[in-house]
N, C-alpha and C positions, 0 to 999 in steps of 0.2 A: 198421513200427517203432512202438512204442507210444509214447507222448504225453513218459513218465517219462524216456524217451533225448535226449529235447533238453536237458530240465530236471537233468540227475544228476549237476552239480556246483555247490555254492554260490558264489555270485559276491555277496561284501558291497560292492563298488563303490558310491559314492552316485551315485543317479541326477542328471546335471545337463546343459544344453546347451551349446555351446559359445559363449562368452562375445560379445554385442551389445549395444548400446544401445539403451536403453528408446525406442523411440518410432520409432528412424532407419532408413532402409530401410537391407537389405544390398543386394550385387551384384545379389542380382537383383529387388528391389525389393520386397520384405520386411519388413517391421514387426513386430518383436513385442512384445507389450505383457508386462507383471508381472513379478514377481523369477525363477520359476522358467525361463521362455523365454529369460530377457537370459542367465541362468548365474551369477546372483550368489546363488541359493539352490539348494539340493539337493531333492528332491521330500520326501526323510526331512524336511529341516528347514522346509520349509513345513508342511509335515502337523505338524509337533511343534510352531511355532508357534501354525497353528490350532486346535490341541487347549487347546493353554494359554490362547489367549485368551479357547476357549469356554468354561472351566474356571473362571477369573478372572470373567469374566462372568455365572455362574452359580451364585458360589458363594453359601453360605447359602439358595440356594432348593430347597425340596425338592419334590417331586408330593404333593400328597394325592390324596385319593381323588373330591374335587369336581372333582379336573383331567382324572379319565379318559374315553375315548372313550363315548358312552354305549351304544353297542353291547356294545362289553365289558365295561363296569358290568351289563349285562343279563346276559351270559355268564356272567361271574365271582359272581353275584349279590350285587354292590356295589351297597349302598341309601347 
């Protein structure tokens, strides 16, 4: 059966775990650590936040061309 028959209906569900405490073992002696594992974030909304905070963190900075790899300044023939 090809690969495309598992995947061939969209499923928008957010991806999320089932809700624990940061830190506390479960039943069977389990720990998970960060927002995504405990279930108080969605895997969408961790990723959306860390988009933004890279976003907000970076804003105003641009690359020039002193910032490139110098391999590919070689390549590209960036002087």
């Amino acid at each position: 059966m090809p690969i495309h028959g598992y995947f061939s209906k969209r499923d928008d569900r957010e991806l999320t775990m089932p809700r624990a405490d940061d830190g506390a073992p479960n039943e069977s002696g389990i720990s998970y650590p960060g927002d995504v594992l405990t279930g108080r974030l969605s895997v969408q909304d961790a990723f959306a936040l860390q988009a933004a905070e890279l976003r907000a963190h970076n804003r105003g900075k641009w690359a020039g061309r002193d910032d490139y790899d110098p391999v590919l300044k070689f390549h590209l023939r960036i002087k």
